[in-house]
C-alpha positions in Angstrom: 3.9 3.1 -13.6 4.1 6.4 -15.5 6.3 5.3 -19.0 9.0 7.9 -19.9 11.5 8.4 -22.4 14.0 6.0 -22.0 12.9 4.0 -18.8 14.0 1.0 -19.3 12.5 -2.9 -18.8 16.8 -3.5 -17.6 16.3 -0.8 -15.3 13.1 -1.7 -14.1 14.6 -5.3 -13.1 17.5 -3.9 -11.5 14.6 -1.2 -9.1 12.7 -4.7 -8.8 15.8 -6.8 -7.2 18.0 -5.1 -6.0 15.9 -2.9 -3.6 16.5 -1.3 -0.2 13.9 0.9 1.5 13.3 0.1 -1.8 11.4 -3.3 -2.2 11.9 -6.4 -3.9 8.8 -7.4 -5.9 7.9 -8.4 -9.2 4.4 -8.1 -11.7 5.0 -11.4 -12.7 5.5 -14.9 -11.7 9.2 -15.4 -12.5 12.0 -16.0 -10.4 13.1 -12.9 -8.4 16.1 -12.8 -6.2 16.6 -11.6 -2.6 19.7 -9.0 -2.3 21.7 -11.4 -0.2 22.9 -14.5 -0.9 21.6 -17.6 0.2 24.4 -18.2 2.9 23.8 -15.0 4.4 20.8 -16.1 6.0 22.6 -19.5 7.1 22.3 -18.4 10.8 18.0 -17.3 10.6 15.7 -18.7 13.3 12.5 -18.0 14.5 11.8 -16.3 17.3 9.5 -18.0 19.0 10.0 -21.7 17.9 6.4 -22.8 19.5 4.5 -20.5 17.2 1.7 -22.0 14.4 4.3 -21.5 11.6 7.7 -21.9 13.3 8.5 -25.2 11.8 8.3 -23.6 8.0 8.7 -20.2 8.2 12.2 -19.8 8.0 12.5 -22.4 5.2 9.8 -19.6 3.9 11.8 -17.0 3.8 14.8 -17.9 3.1 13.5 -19.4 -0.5 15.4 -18.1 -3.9 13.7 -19.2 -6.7 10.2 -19.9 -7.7 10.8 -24.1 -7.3 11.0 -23.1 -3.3 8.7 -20.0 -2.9 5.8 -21.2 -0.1 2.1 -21.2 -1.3 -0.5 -19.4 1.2 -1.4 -22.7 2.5 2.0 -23.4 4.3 2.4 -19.7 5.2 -0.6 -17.5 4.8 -0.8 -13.7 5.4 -0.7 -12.6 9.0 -4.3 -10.9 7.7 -5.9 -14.4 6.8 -5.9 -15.9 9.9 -5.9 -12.9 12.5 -8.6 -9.8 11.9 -6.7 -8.0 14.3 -3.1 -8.8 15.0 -1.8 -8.3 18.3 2.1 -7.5 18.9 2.0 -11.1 20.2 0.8 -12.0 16.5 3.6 -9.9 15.2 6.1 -11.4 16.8 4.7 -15.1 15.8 6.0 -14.1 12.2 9.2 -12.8 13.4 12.7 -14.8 12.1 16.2 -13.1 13.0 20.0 -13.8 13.4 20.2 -12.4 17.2 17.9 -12.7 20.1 18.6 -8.7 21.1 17.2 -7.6 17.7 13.7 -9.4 19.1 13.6 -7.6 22.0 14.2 -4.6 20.8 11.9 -5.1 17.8 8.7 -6.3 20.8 10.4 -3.0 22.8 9.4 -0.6 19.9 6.7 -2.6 18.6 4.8 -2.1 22.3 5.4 1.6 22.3 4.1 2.6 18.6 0.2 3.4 18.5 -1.5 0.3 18.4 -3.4 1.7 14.7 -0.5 0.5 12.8 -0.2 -2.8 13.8 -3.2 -3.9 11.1 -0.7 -3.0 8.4 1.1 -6.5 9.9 -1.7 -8.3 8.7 -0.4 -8.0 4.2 2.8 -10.3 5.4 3.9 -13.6 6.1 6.9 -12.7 8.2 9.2 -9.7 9.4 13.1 -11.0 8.9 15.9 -9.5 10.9 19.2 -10.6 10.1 22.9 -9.3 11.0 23.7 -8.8 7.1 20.8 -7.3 5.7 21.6 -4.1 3.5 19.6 -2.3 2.7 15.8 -3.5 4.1 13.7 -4.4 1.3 10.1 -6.2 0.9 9.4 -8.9 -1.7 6.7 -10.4 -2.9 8.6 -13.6 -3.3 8.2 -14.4 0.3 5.5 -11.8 1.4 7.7 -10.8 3.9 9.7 -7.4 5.1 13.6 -7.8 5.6 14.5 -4.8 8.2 18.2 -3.9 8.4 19.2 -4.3 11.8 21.3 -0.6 11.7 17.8 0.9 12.5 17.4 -1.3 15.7 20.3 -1.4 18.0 20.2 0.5 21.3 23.4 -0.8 22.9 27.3 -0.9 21.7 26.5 -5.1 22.1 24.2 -5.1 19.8 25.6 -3.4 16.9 29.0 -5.3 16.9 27.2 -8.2 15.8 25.8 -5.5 12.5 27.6 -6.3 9.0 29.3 -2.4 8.0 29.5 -3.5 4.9 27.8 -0.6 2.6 24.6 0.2 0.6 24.9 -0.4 -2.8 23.4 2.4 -3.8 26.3 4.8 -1.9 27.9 6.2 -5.0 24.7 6.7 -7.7 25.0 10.3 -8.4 28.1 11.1 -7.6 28.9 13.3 -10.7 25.6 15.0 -9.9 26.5 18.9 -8.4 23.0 19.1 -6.2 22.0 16.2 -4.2 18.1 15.9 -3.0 17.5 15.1 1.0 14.8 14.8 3.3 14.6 15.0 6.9 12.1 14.6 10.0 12.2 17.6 12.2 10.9 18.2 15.3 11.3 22.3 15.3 14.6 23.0 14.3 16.3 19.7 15.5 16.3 16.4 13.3 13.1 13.9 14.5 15.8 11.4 15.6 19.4 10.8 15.2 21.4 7.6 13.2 24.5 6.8 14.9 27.4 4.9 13.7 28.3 1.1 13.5 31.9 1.7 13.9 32.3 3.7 17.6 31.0 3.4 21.0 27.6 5.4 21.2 24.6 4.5 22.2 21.1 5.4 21.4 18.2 5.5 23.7 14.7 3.6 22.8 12.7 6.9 21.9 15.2 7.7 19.1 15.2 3.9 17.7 11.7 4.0 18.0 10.8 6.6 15.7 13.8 5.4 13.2 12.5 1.9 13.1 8.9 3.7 12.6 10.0 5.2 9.3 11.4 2.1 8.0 8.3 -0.4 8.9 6.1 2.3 7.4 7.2 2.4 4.7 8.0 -1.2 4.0 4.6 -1.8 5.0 2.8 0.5 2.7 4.4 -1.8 0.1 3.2 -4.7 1.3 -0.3 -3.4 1.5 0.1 -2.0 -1.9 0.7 -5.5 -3.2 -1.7 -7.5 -1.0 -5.0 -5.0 -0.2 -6.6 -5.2 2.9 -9.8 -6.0 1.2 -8.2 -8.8 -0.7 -7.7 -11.7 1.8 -10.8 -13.3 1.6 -10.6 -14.3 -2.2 -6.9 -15.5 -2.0 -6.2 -19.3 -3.0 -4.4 -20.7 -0.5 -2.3 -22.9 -3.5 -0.7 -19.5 -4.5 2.4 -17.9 -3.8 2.1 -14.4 -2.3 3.6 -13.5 -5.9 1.2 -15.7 -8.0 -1.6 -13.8 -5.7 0.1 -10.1 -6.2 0.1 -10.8 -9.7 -3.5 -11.5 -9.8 -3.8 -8.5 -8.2 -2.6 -5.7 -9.9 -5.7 -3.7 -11.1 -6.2 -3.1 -7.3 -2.9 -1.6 -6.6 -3.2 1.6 -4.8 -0.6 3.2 -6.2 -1.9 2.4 -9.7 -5.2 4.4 -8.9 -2.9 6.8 -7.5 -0.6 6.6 -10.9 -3.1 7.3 -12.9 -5.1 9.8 -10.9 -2.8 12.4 -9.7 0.4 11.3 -12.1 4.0 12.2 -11.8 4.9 13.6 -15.4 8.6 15.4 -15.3 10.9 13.9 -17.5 13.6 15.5 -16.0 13.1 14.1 -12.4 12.3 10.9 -13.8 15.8 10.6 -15.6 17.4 12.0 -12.6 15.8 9.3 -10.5 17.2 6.6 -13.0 20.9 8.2 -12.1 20.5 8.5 -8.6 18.8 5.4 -7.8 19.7 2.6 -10.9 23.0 4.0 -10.9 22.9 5.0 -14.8 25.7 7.7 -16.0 24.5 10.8 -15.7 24.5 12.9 -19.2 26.2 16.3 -19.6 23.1 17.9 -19.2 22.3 16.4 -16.1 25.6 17.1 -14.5 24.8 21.1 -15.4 21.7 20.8 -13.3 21.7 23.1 -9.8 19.4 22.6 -7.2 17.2 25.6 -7.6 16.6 24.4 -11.2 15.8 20.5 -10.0 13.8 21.9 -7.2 11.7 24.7 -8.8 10.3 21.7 -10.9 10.1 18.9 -8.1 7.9 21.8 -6.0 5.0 21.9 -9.3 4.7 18.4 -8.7 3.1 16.0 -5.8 5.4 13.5 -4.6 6.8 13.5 -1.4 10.4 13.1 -2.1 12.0 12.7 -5.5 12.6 9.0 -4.9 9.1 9.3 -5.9 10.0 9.2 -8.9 12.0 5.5 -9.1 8.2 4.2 -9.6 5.1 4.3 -8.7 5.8 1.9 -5.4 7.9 3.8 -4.2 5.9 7.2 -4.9 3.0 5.7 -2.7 5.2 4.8 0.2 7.1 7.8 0.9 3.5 9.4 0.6 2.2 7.1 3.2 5.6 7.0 5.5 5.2 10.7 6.0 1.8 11.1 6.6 2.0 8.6 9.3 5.5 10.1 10.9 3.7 13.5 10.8 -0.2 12.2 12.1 1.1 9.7 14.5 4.4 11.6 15.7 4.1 15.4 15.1 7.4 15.5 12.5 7.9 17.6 9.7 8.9 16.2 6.5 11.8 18.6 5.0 12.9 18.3 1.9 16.0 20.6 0.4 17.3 20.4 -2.3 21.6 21.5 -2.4 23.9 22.6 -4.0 27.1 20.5 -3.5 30.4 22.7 -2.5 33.9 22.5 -4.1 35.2 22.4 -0.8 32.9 21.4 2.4 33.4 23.5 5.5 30.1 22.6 7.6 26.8 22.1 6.8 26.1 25.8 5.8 28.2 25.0 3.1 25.5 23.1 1.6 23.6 25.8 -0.2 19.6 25.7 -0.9 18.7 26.1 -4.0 15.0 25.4 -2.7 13.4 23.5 -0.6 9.7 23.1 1.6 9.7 22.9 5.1 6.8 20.4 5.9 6.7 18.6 2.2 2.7 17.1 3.3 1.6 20.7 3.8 2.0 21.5 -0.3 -1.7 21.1 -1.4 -0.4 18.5 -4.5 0.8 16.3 -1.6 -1.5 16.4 0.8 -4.2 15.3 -1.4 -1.7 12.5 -3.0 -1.3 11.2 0.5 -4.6 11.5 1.7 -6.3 9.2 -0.9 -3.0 6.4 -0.4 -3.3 6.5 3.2 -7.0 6.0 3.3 -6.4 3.0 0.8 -3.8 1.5 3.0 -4.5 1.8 6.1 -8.8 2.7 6.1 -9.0 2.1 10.1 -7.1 5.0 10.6 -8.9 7.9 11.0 -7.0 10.9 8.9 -9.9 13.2 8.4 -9.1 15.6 10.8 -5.8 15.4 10.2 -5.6 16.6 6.9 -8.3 18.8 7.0 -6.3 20.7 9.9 -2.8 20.4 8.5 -0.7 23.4 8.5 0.8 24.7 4.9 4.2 24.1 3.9 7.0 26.8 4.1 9.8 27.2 1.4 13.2 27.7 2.4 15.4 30.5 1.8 17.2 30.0 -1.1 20.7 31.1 -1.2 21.4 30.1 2.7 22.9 27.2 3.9 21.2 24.5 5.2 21.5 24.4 8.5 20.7 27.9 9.2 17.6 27.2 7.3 16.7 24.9 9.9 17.7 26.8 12.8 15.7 29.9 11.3 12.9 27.8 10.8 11.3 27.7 14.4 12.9 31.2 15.0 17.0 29.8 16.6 17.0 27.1 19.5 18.2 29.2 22.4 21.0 27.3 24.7 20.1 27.6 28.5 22.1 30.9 28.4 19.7 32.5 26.1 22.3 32.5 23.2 21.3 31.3 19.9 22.7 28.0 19.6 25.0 27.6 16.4 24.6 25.1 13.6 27.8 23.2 14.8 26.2 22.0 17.7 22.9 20.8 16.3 23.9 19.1 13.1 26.4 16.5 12.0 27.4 16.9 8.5 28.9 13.0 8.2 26.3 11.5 9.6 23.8 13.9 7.8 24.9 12.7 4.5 26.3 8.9 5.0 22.4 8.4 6.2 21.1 10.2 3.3 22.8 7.8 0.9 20.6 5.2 1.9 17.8 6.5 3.4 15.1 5.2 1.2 
């Protein structure tokens, strides 16, 4: 991890347990808490209670302390008993709450390109469970816990979802710019989110493509922690963190760390505020966001939650290479002013911002090299070699007709331009945003 002024080992601690799309891990061998408690995962199961593992697994992953983390022996990595893992495989090492989050998880699983399913292979189970906010990954367990908000399809399925909120929901708040990023598909968001609360529905397309953000990046950690080429030299009396800590010169994202670094000390203290929750300082409340983003665009990371650690840095690298390869979606990445008084999404005014964040040349190399590391069956060559440039944004407009301008105005069937109104929701814009990564 890149050390800066006043990063602290508390902080660090606090990134390490209580994670979302951030993970749960730890460099050592200590206890390290899951964010729920222990009775949240009271109702777990696995799904298919005749698979190799189905008698321990939820024992597995349900374990809270070192005394009851499982060694490789009773429940090894996917990757150490299966070269390549079948969505059958996948769904041997599934554990949930609710019998329609496994069908929709097989659903999705069956309709995203078969390359990614070796990224399966660096876990010991997938965990789906009513209250699990925000997802996270652990090396406690060596297994992903997916919030079930990115899987439902029908009003059924998300009345059995805990609403309760991220934690994470109010870092920043003094802060007057706020930092987003968005798949596009032209000048329309990739997919949409939804609410818990009403009576919509979303089709499987959309969740698809949602869920496929979320498992990517939960499973670049994973295979940051656990390398591909690592399998074979694992004691099966470790723990999957006993064996990540034996580990650690091969980490990915330390090569990348200390290769192509991240250096700004004033995004790094920002990233302590916005996702640790520390106070913001007067000097960080001034800052406007054409002054945050002018020096996030001389850098390489992919998002500013980059900059919570070097973990997290690799993943949002590899998540949007993989949405943009696999899918076709732009990565967008404004950076906005917040209003006095909001009136609509043009309200939000860019400071700056880069339409297709993988086309900067700083990024594009970045994600190249932890793709490659994380996923080497997948071929990227021509992919990157052939990858079109980013595009800023026009500073001083509002968002939304930044997006809109971007592929020229969506025209309505009438031939009218269509107006920002009708392609954008604000609230659900910026409730998603909150806990996005």
């Amino acid at each position: 991890m890149t050390n800066t002024p006043g990063r602290s080992m508390k902080k660090l601690a606090l990134l390490l347990l209580l994670s979302g799309a951030l993970f749960a891990c730890s460099d050592d061998d200590g206890d390290n808490q899951l964010t729920d408690e222990p009775d949240d995962f009271d109702d777990l199961r696995p799904f298919n209670v005749n698979a190799p593992y189905a008698s321990v697994i939820t024992d597995c992953v349900r374990a809270e302390s070192a005394s009851e983390y499982c060694n490789l022996d009773t429940l090894p990595l996917l990757g150490q008993e299966v070269a390549n893992p079948s969505v059958e495989d996948v769904m041997n090492r599934l554990v949930i709450s609710h019998d329609w989050m496994a069908d929709n998880f097989e659903e999705i699983l069956y309709s995203l390109p078969e390359e990614i399913l070796p990224l399966f292979k660096g876990l010991t189970a997938v965990v789906i469970d009513d209250d699990i906010r925000p997802a996270f990954y652990t090396t406690s367990t060596g297994a992903i816990y997916l919030d079930p908000a990115y899987l439902w399809l029908s009003v059924a399925d998300k009345r059995t979802i805990n609403t309760k909120e991220d934690y994470r929901a109010g870092f920043g708040n003094d802060l007057i710019f706020e930092s987003w990023g968005f798949y596009t598909n032209g000048a329309d968001y990739a997919y949409r989110y939804g609410s818990l609360t009403d009576d919509s529905t979303r089709t499987l397309e959309n969740t698809t493509y949602l869920l496929a953000r979320l498992i990517f990046h939960e499973l670049a950690h994973a295979n940051d922690f656990l390398p591909p080429s690592t399998y074979g030299n694992l004691s099966a009396s470790m723990t999957v963190n006993q064996a990540s800590s034996a580990l650690v010169s091969q980490r990915p994202s330390n090569t990348l760390d200390s290769a192509f670094p991240l250096e700004s000390p004033m995004l790094y203290g920002l990233a302590d505020v916005l996702y640790f929750g520390e106070t913001a300082n007067d000097q960080q409340i001034a800052l406007t966001a054409s002054e945050v983003g002018e020096e996030f665009g001389t850098e390489g990371a992919a998002h500013h939650y980059g900059y919570s650690n070097q973990y997290e840095d690799a993943a949002m690298l590899f998540e949007i290479a993989l949405m943009k390869q696999l899918f076709g979606f732009d990565y967008d990445t404004p950076f906005v002013d917040v209003p006095d008084t909001e009136n609509g999404c043009n309200s939000f005014i860019v400071g700056w911002g880069q339409f297709n964040r993988l086309g900067d040349p700083d990024v594009r190399e970045r994600a190249e090299y932890i793709v490659n590391q994380l996923l080497p069956n997948l071929d990227t060559s021509e992919f990157f070699q052939n990858l079109a440039p980013a595009s800023p944004m026009t500073s001083g407009q509002g968002w939304c007709d930044n997006l809109v301008s971007k592929a020229g105005g969506q025209q309505k069937a009438s031939g009218q331009p269509q107006k920002p109104s009708e392609l954008f929701d604000l609230e659900e814009i910026r409730r998603w945003q909150r806990h996005y990564h």
